[in-house]
C-alpha positions in Angstrom: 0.0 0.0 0.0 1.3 3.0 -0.8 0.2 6.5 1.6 -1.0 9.2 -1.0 -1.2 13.3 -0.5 -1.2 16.4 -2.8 0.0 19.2 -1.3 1.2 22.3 -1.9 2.5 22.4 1.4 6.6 20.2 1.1 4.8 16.7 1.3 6.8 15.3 -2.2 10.3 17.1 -0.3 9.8 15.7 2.8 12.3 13.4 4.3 10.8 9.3 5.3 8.9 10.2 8.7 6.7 8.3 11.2 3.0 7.2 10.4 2.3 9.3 13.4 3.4 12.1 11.2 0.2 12.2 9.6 -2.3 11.8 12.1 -3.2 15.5 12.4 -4.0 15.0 8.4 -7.9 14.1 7.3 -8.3 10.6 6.2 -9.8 9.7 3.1 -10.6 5.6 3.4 -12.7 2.7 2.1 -15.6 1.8 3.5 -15.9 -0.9 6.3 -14.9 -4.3 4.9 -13.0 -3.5 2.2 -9.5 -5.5 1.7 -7.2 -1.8 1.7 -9.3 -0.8 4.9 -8.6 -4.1 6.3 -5.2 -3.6 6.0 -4.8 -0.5 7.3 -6.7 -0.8 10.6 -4.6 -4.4 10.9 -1.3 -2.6 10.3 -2.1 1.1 12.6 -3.6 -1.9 15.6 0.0 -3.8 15.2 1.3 -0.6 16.3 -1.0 0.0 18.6 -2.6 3.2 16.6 -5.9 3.3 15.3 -7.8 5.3 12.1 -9.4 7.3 15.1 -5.6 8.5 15.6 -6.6 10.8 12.5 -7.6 14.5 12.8 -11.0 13.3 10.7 -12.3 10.1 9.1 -14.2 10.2 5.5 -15.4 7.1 3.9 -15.8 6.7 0.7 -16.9 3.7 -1.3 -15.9 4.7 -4.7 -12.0 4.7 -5.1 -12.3 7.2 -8.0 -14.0 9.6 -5.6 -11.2 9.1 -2.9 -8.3 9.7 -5.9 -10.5 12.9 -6.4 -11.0 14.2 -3.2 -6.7 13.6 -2.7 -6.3 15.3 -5.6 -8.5 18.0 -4.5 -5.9 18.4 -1.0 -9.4 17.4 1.2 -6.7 14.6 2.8 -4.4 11.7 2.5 -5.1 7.6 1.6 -3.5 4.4 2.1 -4.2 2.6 -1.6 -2.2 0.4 -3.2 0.2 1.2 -5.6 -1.1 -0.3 -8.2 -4.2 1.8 -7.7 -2.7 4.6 -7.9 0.2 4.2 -11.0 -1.5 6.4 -13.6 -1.6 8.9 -11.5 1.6 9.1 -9.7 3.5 8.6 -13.1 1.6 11.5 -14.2 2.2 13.5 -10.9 -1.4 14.0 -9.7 -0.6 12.5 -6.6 2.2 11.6 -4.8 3.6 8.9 -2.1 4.2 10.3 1.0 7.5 7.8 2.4 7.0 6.7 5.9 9.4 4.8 8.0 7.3 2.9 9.3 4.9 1.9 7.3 6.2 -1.1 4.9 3.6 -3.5 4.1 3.4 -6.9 3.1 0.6 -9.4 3.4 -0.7 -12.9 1.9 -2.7 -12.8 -1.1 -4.9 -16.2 -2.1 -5.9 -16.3 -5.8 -8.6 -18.9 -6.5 -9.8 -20.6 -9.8 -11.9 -23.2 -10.9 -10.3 -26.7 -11.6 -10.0 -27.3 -15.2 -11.5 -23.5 -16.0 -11.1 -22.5 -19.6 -10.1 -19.4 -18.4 -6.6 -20.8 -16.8 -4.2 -20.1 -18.8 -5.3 -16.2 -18.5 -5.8 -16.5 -14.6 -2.2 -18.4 -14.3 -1.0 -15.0 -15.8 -3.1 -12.5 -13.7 -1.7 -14.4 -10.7 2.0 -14.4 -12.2 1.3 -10.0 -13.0 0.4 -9.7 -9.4 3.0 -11.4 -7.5 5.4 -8.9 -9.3 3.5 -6.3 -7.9 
């Protein structure tokens, strides 16, 4: 997962800080029970933090709204990267480089036996374990 901000304050020439760095930000998440959300509330409780640790909490359902509303300097995001390649090779957004926030976690992809889709599945699996 990556941490995401726009700013026109020095975010992009900021030095690697804490996550706690960023609790007086607004944060812009998933709703409840999606995977990213999952992730992050799993990750801030391993370090004993919570999203409640934030200055304010929006949830938003639609990930294009929450790329938006980053965009827009209403907060920052925890996405990941993949999510989010378009627009930080194009600039719109950019990571914010914590040090200690590096995140890893297992990721179970399922097909049907015998599927006629397999050989394309075999190489969506293949494309994300490079991620």
């Amino acid at each position: 997962m990556s941490a995401c901000a726009r700013r026109l304050t020095p975010w992009p020439r900021r030095p690697p800080g804490p996550s706690s760095a960023l609790f007086g930000e607004n944060l812009i998440l998933r709703n409840q029970g999606s995977g990213s959300r999952d992730v992050l509330e799993r990750v801030l409780e391993e370090r004993n933090h919570h999203v409640g640790d934030f200055r304010h909490i929006v949830e938003i359902s639609d990930l294009f709204v929450i790329k938006e509303l980053v965009k827009a300097d209403c907060g920052i995001t925890f996405l990941y990267r993949k999510a989010v390649e378009k627009e930080l090779a194009e600039g719109s957004l950019c990571q914010v480089a914590l040090t200690d926030f590096q995140i890893s976690h297992e990721f179970t992809f399922l097909w049907r036996k015998n599927s006629a889709f397999e050989a394309e599945l075999r190489e969506t699996s293949r494309a994300l374990w490079t991620l």
